[in-house]
N, C-alpha and C positions, 0 to 999 in steps of 0.2 A: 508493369509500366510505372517507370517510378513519375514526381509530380511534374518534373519539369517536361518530362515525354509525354504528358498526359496535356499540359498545359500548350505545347507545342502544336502536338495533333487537332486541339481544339480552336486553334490561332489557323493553320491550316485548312478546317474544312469550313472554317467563315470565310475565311481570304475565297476558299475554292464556291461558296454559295454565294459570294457576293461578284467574283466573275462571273457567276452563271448568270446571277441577276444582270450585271451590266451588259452580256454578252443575249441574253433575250429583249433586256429593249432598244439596244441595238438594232435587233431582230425585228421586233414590232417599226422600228422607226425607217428601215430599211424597207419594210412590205407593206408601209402606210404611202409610198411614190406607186403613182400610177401610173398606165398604159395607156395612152389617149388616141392612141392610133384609130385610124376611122372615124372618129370622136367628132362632132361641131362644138362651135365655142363662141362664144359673147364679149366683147369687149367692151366694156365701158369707161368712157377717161375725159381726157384733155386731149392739149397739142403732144404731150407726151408719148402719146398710142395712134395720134394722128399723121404717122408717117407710113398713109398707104401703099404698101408693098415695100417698104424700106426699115418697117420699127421692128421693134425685139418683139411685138406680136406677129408678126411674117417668120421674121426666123425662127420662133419658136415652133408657128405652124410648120414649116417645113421642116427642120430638124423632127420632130416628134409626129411628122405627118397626121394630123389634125386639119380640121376646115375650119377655118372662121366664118362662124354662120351672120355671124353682122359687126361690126365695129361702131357705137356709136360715140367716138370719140369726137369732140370738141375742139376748135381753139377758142383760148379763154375761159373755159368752161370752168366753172366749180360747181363744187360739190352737190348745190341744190339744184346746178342746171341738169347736172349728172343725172340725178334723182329724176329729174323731171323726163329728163330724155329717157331714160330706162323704162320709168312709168308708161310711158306713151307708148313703146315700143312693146310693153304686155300686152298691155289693153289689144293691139291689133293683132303680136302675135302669141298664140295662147300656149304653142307647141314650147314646152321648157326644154335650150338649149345641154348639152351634156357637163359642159364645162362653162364656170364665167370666171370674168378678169377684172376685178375694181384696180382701177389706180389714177387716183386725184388728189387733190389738195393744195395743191400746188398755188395755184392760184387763189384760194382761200388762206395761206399763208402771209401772203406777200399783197392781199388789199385788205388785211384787216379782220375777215372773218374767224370767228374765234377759233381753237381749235376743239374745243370742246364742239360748239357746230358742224366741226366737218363729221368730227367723229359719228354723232348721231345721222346725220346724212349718211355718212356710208353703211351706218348700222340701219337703216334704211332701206337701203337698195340690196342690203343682206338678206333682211326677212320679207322683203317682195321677191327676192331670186327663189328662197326657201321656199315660199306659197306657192310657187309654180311646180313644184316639184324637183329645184336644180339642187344639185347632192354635194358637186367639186366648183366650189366656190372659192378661189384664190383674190385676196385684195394685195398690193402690191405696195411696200411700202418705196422702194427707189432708190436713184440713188445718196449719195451722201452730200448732201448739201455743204457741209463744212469744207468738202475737199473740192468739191465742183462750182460751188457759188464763191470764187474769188473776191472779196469786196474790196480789194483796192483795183481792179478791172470792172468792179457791177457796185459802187457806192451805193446806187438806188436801193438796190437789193438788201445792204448790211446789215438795216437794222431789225429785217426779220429772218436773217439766216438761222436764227439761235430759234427763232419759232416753228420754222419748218422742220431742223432737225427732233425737235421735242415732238412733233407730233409725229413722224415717221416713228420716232423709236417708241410712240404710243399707243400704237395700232394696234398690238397684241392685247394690250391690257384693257382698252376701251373699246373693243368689241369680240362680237360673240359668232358660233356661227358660219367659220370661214379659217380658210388657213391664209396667214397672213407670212409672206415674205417678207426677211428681215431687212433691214437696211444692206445696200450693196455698196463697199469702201471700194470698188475693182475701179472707180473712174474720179477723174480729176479734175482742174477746170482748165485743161488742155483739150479735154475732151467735148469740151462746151463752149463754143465761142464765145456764147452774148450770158453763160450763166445759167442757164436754164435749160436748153437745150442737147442732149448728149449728141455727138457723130454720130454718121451710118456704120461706121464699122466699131463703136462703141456701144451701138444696139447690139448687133450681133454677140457682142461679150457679155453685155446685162441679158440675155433669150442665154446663152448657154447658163448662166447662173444659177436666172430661174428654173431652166429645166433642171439643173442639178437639185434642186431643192426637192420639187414635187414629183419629177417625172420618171420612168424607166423606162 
């Protein structure tokens, strides 16, 4: 084998071990979505998750047939009422749900609370979900504020759009603990009347998302 066959074959069985590589985390990344069937789950949030029997928490339940063993989502709520609600909600019930749902901030965005604060709040109600025993911890980062928070239809809003999207796209790096859903670009601010708010049938699309992420 002269050098340039020799040089070839060796450009070959890297090319052929570095698909294997790519093609086993793949593998890993594919068998790290779970089956939540049967499963109870924990919701924690805002108005965001407060759309009982209508939000991307319903459809997901029913898509993935899961229970939602409580919802204690908020209007208004941030992050440390979050906290506080969740806290309260251990303390009486001790039994740790299968799955839980963070997704807040929202409102910590948009009256000023740092983001650096939320983050520790939700890192928070991570390592309280963790002491209980809860294993499939999903915090929910949302959707895309730059395409849904219109600011010439939401002025009020504009001058912390650029804050809420930074802390969305922060969640992975500023906590621990949880698997975090990425930001979802799939909605628009046609999707959101007042800015804030996504449609019923634009839940529906952000619940297939997230199940696409985590679920099989």
């Amino acid at each position: 084998m002269g050098k340039k066959d020799s040089f070839n074959t060796i450009v070959f069985l890297g090319l052929l071990a570095a698909g294997g590589m790519v093609g086993l985390f793949v593998g890993l990344m594919a068998s790290g979505k779970k089956n939540p069937k049967g499963k109870n789950a924990l919701i924690v949030g805002d108005s965001l998750s407060a759309g009982f029997g209508v939000g991307w928490q319903d459809e997901l339940a029913k898509k993935y047939q899961f229970t939602i063993k409580s919802n204690l989502s908020k209007v208004r709520a941030t992050t440390q009422q979050m906290l506080s609600a969740l806290n309260k909600y251990l303390n009486s019930n001790p039994r740790a749900p299968d799955i839980a749902f963070i997704y807040g901030g929202t409102n910590d965005n948009y009256s000023g609370i740092s983001n650096e604060t939320a983050y520790k709040n939700i890192q928070a109600m991570i390592d309280n979900l963790q002491s209980i025993g809860v294993k499939d911890i999903y915090v929910i980062a949302g959707y895309n504020p730059l395409l849904v928070t219109e600011p010439k239809k939401n002025p009020r809003y504009a001058p912390n759009i650029k804050t809420s999207y930074d802390f969305k796209r922060g969640l992975n790096k500023n906590t621990k603990g949880a698997i975090v859903i990425p930001i979802w670009d799939g909605a628009t601010d046609k999707d959101a009347v007042d800015g804030i708010h996504i449609s019923i049938s634009a839940q529906k699309n952000f619940a297939d998302y997230i199940g696409s992420k985590i679920f099989k």
